[in-house]
C-alpha positions, -999 to 999 in steps of 0.1 A, spaced: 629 -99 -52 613 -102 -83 597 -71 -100 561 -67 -121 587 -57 -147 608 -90 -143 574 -109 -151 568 -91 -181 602 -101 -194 597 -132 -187 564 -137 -202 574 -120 -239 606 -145 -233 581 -174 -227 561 -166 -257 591 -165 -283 602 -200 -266 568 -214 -277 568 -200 -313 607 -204 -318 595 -244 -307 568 -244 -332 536 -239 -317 522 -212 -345 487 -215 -340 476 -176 -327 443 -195 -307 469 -215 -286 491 -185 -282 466 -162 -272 453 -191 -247 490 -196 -235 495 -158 -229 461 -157 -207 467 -185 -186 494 -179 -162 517 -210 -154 529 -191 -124 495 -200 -109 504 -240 -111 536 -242 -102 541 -237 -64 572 -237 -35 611 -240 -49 604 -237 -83 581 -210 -86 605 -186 -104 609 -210 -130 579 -211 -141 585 -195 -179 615 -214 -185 605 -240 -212 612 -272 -188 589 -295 -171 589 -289 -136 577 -315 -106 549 -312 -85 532 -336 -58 525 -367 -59 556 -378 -80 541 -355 -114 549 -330 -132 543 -299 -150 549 -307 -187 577 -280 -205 550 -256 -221 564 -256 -255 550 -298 -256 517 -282 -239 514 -260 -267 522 -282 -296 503 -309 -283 471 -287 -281 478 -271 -313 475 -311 -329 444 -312 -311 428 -284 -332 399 -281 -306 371 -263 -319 347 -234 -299 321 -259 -300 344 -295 -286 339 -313 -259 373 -320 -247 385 -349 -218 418 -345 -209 436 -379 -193 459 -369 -164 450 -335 -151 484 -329 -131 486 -292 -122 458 -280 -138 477 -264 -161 470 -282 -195 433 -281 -188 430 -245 -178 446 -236 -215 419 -259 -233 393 -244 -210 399 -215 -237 396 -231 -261 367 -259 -262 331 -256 -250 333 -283 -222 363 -300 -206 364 -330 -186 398 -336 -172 403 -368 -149 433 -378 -127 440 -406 -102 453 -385 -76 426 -367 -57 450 -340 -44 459 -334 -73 423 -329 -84 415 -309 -54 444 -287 -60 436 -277 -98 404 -272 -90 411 -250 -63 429 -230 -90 404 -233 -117 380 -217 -95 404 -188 -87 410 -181 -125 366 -184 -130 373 -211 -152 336 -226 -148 337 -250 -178 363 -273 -164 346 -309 -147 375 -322 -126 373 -354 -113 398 -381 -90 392 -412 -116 412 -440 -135 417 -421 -164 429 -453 -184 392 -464 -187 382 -429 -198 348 -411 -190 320 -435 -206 292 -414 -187 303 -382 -206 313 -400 -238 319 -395 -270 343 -367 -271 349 -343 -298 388 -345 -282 411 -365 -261 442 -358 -249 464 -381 -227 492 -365 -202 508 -404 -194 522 -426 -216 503 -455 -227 523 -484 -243 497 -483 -272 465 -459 -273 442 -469 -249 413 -489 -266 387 -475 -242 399 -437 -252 397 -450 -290 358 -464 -283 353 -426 -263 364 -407 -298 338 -393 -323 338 -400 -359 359 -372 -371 373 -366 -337 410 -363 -326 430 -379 -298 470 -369 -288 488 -396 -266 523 -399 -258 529 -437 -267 560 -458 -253 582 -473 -232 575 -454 -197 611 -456 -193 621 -446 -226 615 -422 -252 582 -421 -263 565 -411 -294 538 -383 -293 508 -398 -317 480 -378 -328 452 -404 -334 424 -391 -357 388 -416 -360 372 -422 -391 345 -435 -401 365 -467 -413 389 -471 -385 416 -447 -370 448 -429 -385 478 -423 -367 503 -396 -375 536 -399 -352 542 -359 -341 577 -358 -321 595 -377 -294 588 -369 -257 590 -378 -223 561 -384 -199 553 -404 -165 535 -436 -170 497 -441 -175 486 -465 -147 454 -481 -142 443 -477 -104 437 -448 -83 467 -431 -63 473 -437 -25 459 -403 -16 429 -411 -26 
């Protein structure tokens, strides 16, 4: 059985796994040490929840390895005061760490169980700025647009032009970009006032972006 004490451990091991990977910033530490990914992560691998892996969960997803959660919200840099949309909510578990961090966050998936499921959890942690909704996240949120932030949990074969047109001036989007079946490229995409810059951060792996909604829907 696993003790209080056996959580502990694990939790100071988690937190060296995510600095030793390079996520510095002490805003997304702090955020990574308050949200519990025990609470997304349900059934066989529930005990391996602080090991730095991706893990699966329904609907043929998965839980991203928290040391790519972290450095992927640390190139976000969200701000108090951002309104965040995050593509591909998953477990929840991504969002509830921005939630933290931004003023607002929209996060959008195409499975609705998968929706109904984080929110479940959001409400349990009293996360109340977190919008989740069950839509086809490769067409964005225009009713909610622009965004201060996006960040996209699929990979896109190039950045989705309707999350560009979604991006403030001055505003930041990271999006794994690739080959769904090979290694992708993590891009942090930052909008200027003359066009966009891209700054390629590390390669990863992620499930697909499709367009559509998910059969349980």
């Amino acid at each position: 059985m696993i003790t209080p004490d056996d959580i502990a451990q694990r939790k100071m091991q988690f937190l060296f796994a995510l600095r030793s990977k390079g996520v510095t910033d002490t805003r997304v530490l702090d955020a990574m040490e308050k949200i519990d990914r025990g609470a997304f992560v349900r059934g066989l691998f529930a005990e391996r929840a602080y090991e730095d892996m991706p893990l699966p969960i329904a609907c043929g997803q998965t839980i991203s390895q928290p040391s790519v959660v972290g450095l992927m919200t640390q190139a976000l840099n969200v701000s108090p005061r951002d309104k965040v949309l995050e593509v591909g909510t998953g477990s929840g578990y991504q969002a509830a760490i921005l939630s933290l961090l931004a003023r607002r966050v929209y996060t959008v998936d195409r499975h609705r169980r998968l929706v109904r499921e984080a929110a479940e959890i959001f409400r349990a942690l009293d996360l109340t700025n977190i919008t989740a909704m069950t839509v086809d996240g490769s067409f964005g949120l225009p009713e909610q647009a622009p965004f201060d932030r996006i960040i996209v949990t699929a990979a896109a074969e190039d950045p989705p032009g309707p999350l560009l047109a979604q991006l403030k001036i001055g505003g930041i989007m990271v999006v794994p970009v690739g080959q769904s079946d090979a290694v992708q490229s993590l891009i942090k995409v930052t909008r200027q006032d003359s066009g966009f810059d891209y700054d390629e951060l590390r390669p990863v792996r992620f499930v697909p972006l499709l367009e559509g909604l998910g059969r349980d829907t």
